[in-house]
N, C-alpha and C positions, 0 to 999 in steps of 0.2 A: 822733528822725529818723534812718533808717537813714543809712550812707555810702553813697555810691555809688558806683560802679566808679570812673573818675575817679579818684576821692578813693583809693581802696584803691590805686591802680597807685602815686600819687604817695607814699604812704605805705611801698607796698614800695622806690622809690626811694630815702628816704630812708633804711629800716633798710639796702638795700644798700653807702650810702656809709660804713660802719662794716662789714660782712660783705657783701664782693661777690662774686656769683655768677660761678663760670666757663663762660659759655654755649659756650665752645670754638669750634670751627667748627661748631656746628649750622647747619643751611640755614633757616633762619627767623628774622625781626629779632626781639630783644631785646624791644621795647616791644610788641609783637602778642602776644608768649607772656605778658606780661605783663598786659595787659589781658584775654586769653584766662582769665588764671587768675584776675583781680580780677572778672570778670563771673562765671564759675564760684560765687565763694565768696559772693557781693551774693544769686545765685539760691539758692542752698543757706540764706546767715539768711533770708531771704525765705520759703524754703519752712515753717521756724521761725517765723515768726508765731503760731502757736496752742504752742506749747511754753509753758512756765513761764519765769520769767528763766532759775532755777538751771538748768531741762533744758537751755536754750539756749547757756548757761555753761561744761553739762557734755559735751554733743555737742561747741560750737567744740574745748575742751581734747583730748575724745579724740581727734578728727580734726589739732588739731596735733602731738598726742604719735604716731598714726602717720606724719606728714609726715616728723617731724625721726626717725623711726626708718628709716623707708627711706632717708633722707637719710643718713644714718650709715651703712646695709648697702650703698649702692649706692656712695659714697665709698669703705667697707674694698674694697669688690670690685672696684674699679676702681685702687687703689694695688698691691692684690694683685695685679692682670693685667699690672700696668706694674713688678712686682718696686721699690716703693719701699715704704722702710717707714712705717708708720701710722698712725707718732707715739705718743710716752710714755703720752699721756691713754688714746685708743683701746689703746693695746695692754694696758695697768692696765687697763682697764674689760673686756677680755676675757680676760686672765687670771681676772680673778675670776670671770668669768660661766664658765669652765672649771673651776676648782678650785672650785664652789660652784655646784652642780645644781641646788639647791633655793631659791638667791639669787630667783628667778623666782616663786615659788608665792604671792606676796600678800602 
């Protein structure tokens, strides 16, 4: 039985209280963008019904590995704009992606 939105909004709640989001001053409440994106991602496995498990498995993965990778450029690009620094991890993880061109190729 698929989840349903509902159930997805309540579910990113909970991963929130461990990693919470900074919705800053955006002009839109919290729980609307939130349901906004639990009904988004209900319709997109939805549209997956005829996939394999694995396809379905291996679409959700790429679609979260781009998520959490814009999530990272738009975080460095926004510590950058604000002149703060972007922390040990980020900054190791771009060192080497600088000294090591080829790190990327597969």
């Amino acid at each position: 039985m698929p989840i349903r939105p509902a159930q997805l909004a309540a579910l990113m709640r909970e991963v929130e209280q461990e990693d919470p989001i900074d919705f800053a001053d955006l002009p839109f409440p919290e729980d609307e963008l939130r349901d906004l994106v639990a009904n988004h991602l209900c319709e997109m496995a939805a549209a997956m019904d005829n996939f394999s498990h694995e396809d379905r498995l291996t679409t959700l993965l790429a679609v979260s590995a781009k998520l959490v990778l814009e999530n990272l450029v738009l975080h460095v690009q926004l510590l950058r704009r604000h002149g703060l620094p972007v922390g040990e991890h980020v900054d190791a993880l771009l060192q080497r992606l600088r000294s090591d061109p080829g790190s990327n190729s597969g």
